[in-house]
Structure formats: structure tokens, C-alpha cells
N, C-alpha and C positions, 0 to 999 in steps of 0.2 A: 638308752639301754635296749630297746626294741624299735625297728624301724622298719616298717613296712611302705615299699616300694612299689605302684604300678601292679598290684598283684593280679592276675584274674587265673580263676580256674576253669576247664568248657570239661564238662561230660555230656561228648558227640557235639550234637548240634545244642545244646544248652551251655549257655551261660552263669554258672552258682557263683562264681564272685569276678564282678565285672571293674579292673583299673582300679582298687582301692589302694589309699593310699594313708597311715598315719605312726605319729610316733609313742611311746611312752616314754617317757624320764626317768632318770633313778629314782627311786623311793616314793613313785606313786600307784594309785591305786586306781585301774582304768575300770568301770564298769564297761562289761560290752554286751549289747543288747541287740534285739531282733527278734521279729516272729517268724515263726514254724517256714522254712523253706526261704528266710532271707540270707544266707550265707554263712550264716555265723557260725556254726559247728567245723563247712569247710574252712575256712579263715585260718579257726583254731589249730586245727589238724595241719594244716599246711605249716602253719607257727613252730608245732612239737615236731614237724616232716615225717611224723606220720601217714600225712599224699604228698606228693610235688606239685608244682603250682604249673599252670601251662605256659606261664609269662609271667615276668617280675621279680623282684628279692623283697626275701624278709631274712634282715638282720637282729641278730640275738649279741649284743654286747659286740657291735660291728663285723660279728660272723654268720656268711651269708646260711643259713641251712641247709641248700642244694651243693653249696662248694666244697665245705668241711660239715658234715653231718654230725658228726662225733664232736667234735668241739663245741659247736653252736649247741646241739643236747645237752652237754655236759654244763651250763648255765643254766636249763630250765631244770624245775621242780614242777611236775605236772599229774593233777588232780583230774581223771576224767569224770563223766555224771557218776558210771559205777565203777566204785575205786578196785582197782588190782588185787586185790587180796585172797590170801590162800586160807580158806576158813579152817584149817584142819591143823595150822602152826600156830603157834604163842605169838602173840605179840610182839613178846624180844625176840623170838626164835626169826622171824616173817620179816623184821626190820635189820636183824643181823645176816638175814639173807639177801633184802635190798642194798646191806653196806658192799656187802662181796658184789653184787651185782653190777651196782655202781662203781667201781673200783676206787672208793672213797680213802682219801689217804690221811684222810683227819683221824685222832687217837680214838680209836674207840670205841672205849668204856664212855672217856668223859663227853664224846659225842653223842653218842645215842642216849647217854643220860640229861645231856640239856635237850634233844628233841623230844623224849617222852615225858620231861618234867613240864616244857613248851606247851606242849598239846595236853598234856594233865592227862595223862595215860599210863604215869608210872605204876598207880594203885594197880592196874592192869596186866600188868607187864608178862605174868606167869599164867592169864587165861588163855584158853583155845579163845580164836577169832572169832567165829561162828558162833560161842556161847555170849559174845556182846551184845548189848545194845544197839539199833539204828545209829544214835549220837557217838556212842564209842568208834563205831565204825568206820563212820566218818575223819575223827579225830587220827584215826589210825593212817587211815587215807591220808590224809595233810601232812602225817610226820612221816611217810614214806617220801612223798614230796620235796622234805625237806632234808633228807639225809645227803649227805657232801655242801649244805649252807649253800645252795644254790641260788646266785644272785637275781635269778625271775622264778617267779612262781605264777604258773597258768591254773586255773579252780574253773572246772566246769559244773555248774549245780551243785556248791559243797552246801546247802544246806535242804536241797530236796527230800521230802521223806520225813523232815524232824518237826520234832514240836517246839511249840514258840519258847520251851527254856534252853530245848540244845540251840535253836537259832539263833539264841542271842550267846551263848555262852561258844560256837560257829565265827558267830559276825566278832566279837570283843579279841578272838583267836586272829581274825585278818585284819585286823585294824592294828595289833602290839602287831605282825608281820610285817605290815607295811614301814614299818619305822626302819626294817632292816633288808627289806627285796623290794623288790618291782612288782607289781600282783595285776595282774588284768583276770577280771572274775567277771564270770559270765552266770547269769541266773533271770529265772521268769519273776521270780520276788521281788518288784522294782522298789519296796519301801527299804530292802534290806541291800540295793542298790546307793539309793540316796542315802541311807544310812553311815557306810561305809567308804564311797567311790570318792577321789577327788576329782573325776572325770568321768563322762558318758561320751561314748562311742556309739549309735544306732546305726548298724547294716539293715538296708531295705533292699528288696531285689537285685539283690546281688553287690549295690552301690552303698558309698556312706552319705544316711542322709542327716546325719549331723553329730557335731565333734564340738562340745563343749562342756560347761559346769551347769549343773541342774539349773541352776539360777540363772544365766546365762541365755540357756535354752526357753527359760518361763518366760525372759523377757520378750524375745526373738518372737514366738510362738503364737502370742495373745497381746492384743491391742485394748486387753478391758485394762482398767486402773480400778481394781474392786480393794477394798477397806474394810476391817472388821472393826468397830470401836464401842468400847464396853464403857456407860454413859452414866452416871448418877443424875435423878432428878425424875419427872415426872412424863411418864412413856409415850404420850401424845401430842405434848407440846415440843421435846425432842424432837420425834417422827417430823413435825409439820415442821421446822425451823431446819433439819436434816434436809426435808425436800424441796427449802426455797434456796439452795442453796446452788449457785447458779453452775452451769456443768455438769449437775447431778442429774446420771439418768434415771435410777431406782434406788431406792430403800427398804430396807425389809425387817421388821423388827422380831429376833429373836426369843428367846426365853430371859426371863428374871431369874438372873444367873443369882443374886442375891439379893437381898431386900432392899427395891429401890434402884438397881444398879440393872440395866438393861444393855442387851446386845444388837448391834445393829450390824446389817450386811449393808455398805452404801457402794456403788458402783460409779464411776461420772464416764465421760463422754472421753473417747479416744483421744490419745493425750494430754488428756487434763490431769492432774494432781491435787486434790480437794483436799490433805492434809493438815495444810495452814486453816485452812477456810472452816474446814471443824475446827478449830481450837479457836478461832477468832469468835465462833458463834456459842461457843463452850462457856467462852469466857462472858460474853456479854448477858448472857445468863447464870453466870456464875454457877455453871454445871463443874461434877468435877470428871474428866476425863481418866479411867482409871486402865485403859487397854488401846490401842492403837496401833494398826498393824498391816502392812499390805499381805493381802491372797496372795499368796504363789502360787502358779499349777504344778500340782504336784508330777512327781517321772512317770506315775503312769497316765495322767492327762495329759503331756508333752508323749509320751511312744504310741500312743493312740492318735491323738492329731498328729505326729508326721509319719506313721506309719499305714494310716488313710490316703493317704496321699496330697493332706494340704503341707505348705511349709520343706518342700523334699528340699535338701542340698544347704540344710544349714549346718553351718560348720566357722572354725576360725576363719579362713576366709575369707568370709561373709560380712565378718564382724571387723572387717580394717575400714 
């Protein structure tokens, strides 16, 4: 559905986005990510052809944006950080002016009544914009996006500014979308990333330095094999039997999560997988094992290690 080619942008002698190259699929959900002056805002812009790129295509539903502009727009549904809005119109008044804008040929009444039902904006419908809420506003933002059922939807920070009930009630909004567009969302909230994204995209300096699934990336990323395992029995003798426990490089003993039942951080040696080897020693002590689980780095310990500079250029790839 989107496929970006070769792209790079130069303002003068700079380079903001240098040969990047990647795709999205129908009906997924690409997080895209970067720090402050990695490319990512140009990317996007070039994406909605809002700038032109200095070299390369980005196709929108196999329509270049620099060849047919018009067409290739007429696909996206596009959410900037601060959304378009006229705070001085109604809601339906503002969204019936987006329909005419659009030159949307869909019926509607029963159009604009499934996108405000969509975004739960209906209660709304007959307020001034400006007398909303931060969250409503937002909401509003999304279902302007969404008017003519636009098969990509671009979201730059749609949950910047909110608190943690419109963010989730935000995130629950592009997750039912995803079942029905393409969405690549871009936001500094990497939990509401991982939450949502079927895919991470990281632009660093201009380049992608990595294109894969959170999971994916954790492995790539880190060479530790760390274990959480939540242990029944008595907390010392555990500890000592946990650290004879050959490839074990540390153990750490937690809090008593309940009575009796202890949490342990065990770590082993680079490539090793000490899973079996606890339960072998679980067993021979007739402990009961009630929790077991590998650490994963979570998206923002993966955008920090490779946006430090360890790890640059992981991507699919990589991973053949």
C-alpha cells in the first residue's frame, strides 16, 4: 500500500533524509520513530507531498506523489501533530466542510454519521471546536482524516497533550482502524508504540536504522538471556541452587511477591538459555515454579541503544 523508494531529501548542503527505503502493507500498523532532527517529520511530509523529495518515489497505493499529486493524496487520511481545525465551527459544521473539501462522493449523512459515531464524537456534534476538550480535539482531528474512508491513514503525535484515559481511549481508536487502513503513526510515546504498532521503523540521521517487530529488534539488539522466575520455597536456598547453576552469570532476588513465593532476576552467559536448567533444579527440590518468563527490551531500550549509535542498520535484511 505504501512504498518508499530510494528517497533522500538535501536542504543546501544537508542531508535530512538520506536513500531510505521501506514498505507498508495493507492493514498494518507501522510505528515510525526517531529523535529530534532524524528525518522523520521530512519522511512524513514528503509522504502527504507536502515537500518534494530531491531524489527517489514514495508510492501511495502504487501512485507516485511527485507524478499524480492528486490522486496519490486522495488515499491518504492525514493527522498532523496540531490538527487543522477551525475552532470557531461545530464539529458537523467543520467536518461538512472537510466532506466538500474533499470532494468526497460517499452519501453523506450516512457518511459522516459512521465517522463521528467511529471516533465517539457524535455527543459532540452541535459544539463549537474550541469549547472541547484536549481529547475531543483530537478525536476530531482523526475523523477529519478519515472522511472519503481513506485507505492510509498518516497520525503525527495523535496522542500528544492527553492524559492517560484519552490515550488509551486514542490508542483503542487506531487499533479498530487498523482492521480497516494502513496507519503508520509516528509518536515520542514508545509504550503507546509497542502497544499498538505491528511494526517499528527507526530513522536515525537521516538513514533507517532499523525495520522490524519490537520482538524482533529485542533480540537483534542484546546478547543478555535475562529471566524473571517467580519461585515457591525458601529464599536462600533457591538463591544458592539458582547460582550453581552452570552459565549463570548473576541472580538477584526480588521482593516476596506473596507469602513464600519469591522473585528472582537470573541472567546467564551470552547465548545460553537456562530455562530448562531451572525447572530441572525446581524440580529436584520440589519447588513449585509459578512465573517464568524471558526480559525483553522494551521499544524505548531498543530506540536508545540504536539511536546511540550501537547496533545502526538493523533491519529485515539483516535478519535473512
Amino acid at each position: 500500500m505504501i512504498e518508499v523508494r530510494n528517497l533522500t531529501k538535501h536542504y543546501g548542503d544537508k542531508k535530512a533524509v538520506d536513500n531510505i527505503s521501506f514498505t507498508v502493507e495493507n492493514g498494518e500498523i507501522l510505528g515510525f520513530l526517531g529523535p529530534n532532527g532524524a528525518g522523520k517529520s521530512t519522511t512524513m511530509n514528503m509522504l502527504t507531498g507536502y515537500i518534494s523529495s530531491t531524489s527517489g518515489q514514495a508510492l501511495i497505493n502504487g501512485v507516485d506523489v511527485l507524478e499524480d499529486p492528486i490522486r496519490a493524496k486522495s488515499f491518504i487520511g492525514y493527522l498532523p501533530e496540531i490538527p487543522p481545525l477551525y475552532l470557531d465551527m461545530t464539529v458537523k459544521s467543520y467536518l461538512n466542510f472537510v466532506f466538500d473539501l474533499k470532494r468526497c462522493k460517499l452519501p453523506r449523512r450516512s457518511h459522516m454519521k459512521d465517522v463521528m459515531t467511529l471516533c465517539k464524537i457524535k455527543e459532540v456534534e452541535n459544539r463549537l471546536i474550541k469549547n472541547l476538550s484536549k481529547g475531543y480535539k483530537q478525536r476530531v482531528g482523526v475523523a477529519q482524516a478519515l472522511i472519503g474512508n481513506p485507505p492510509v491513514l498518516i497520525l503525527d503525535e495523535p496522542t500528544v497533550g492527553l492524559d492517560p484515559k484519552q490515550i488509551i481511549e486514542i490508542r483503542t481508536l487506531i487499533k479498530r482502524l487498523g482492521k480497516n487502513h494502513t496507519v503508520i503513526l509516528s509518536s515520542h510515546i514508545l509504550s503507546e508504540i509497542q502497544a499498538v504498532c505491528d511494526r517499528v521503523v527507526i530513522i536515525n540521521k537521516g538513514v533507517i536504522a532499523a525495520d522490524d517487530t519490537a520482538s524482533h529488534l529485542s533480540e537483534q539488539v542484546t546478547t543478555d538471556h535475562r529471566v524473571i522466575a517467580r519461585i515457591e520455597g525458601e529464599k536462600a536456598e533457591i538463591l544458592q541452587a539458582l547460582r550453581a547453576i552452570e552459565g549463570t552469570k548473576y541472580v538477584r532476588a526480588d521482593m516476596e511477591r506473596e507469602k513464600g513465593i519469591w522473585e528472582f532476576e537470573i541472567e546467564a552467559e551470552p547465548g545460553r538459555d537456562i530455562r530448562r536448567d531451572i525447572n530441572a533444579v525446581a524440580r529436584e527440590h520440589e519447588w513449585n515454579i509459578l512465573m517464568l518468563k524471558n526480559m525483553e527490551m522494551t521499544l524505548e531500550d531498543i530506540f536508545l541503544k540504536i539511536t546511540m549509535g550501537e547496533q545502526l542498520g538493523i533491519g529485515k535484511e539483516d535478519t535473512k
